[in-house]
NUFIMAR-145965 format. One record per residue: x, y, z of N, C-alpha, C, O in turn. Coordinates in steps of 0.05 Angstrom, whole numbers, plus 5000, padded with zeros to 4 digits. Example, Ala and Ser with C-alpha at 12.3 -4.5 7.8 and 13.67 -1.06 7.14 Angstrom:
REM NUFIMAR-145965
526448865156524649105156526449345156528549345169
525749555142527349795143525850015157526850235161
***
This chain:
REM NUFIMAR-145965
503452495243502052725232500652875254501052805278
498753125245498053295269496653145282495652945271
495953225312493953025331494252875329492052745329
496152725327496152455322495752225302496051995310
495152275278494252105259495452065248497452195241
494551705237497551545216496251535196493851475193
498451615174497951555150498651265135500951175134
496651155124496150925107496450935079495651135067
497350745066496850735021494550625021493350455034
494150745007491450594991491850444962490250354945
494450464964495150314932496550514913496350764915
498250344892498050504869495850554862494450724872
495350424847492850304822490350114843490750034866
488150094826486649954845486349654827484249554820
488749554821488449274808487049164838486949294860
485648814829485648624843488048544850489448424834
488748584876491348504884490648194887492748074886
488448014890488947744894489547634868490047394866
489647794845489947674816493547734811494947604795
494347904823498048004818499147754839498147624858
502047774823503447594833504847704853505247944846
506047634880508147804896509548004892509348224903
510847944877512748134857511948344854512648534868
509848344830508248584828507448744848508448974852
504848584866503748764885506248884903506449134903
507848764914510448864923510749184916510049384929
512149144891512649424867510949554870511849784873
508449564870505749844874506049794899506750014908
506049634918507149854946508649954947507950184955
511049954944513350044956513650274931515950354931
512250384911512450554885511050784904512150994911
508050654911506550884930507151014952505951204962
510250854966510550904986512951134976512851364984
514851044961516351164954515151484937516351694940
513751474929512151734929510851944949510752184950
509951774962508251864990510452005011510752245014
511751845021513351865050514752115039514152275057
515952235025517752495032515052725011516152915000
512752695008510852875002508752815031506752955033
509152675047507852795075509652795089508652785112
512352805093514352875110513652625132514652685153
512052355134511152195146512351885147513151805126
512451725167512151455156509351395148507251495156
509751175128506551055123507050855136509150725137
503450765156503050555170502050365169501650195186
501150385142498750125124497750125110497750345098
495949895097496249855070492749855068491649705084
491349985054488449825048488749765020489849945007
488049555009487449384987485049654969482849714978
485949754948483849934931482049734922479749814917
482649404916480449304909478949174932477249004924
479049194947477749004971478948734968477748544978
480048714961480548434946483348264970485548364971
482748024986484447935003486347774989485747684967
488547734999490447494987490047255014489747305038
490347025002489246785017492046765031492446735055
494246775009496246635017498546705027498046905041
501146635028502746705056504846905043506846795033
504647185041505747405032508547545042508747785042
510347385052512347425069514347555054516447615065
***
C-alpha cells in the first residue's frame, strides 16, 4: 500500500476465536480475506483476533 503500509484482517465477526473450532475460525479468515484482497488491490499481512482472545493450541 502507499508509503509503505501492510494491510492486516481484523476478522470477520468478532466471535471468541478461542471458543471456534479450526474449521471455523479458518472460514472467517479466509471469507475476510477473500473479501478484502481484490477491494484493496493488496495482499493481507495479518491477522488481529477482534476478540483479543488467544488460541493455546497448535493451529497448523
Amino acid at each position: 500500500m502507499g508509503a509503505g503500509h501492510d494491510v492486516g484482517r481484523h476478522g470477520w465477526v468478532h466471535d471468541d476465536n478461542s471458543l471456534l473450532d479450526a474449521t471455523t475460525e479458518r472460514d472467517l479468515m479466509v471469507r475476510a480475506h477473500d473479501v478484502l484482497t481484490p477491494l484493496l488491490g493488496a495482499r493481507l499481512v495479518g491477522l488481529r483476533s477482534g476478540s483479543v482472545s488467544a488460541y493455546d493450541g497448535d493451529r497448523r
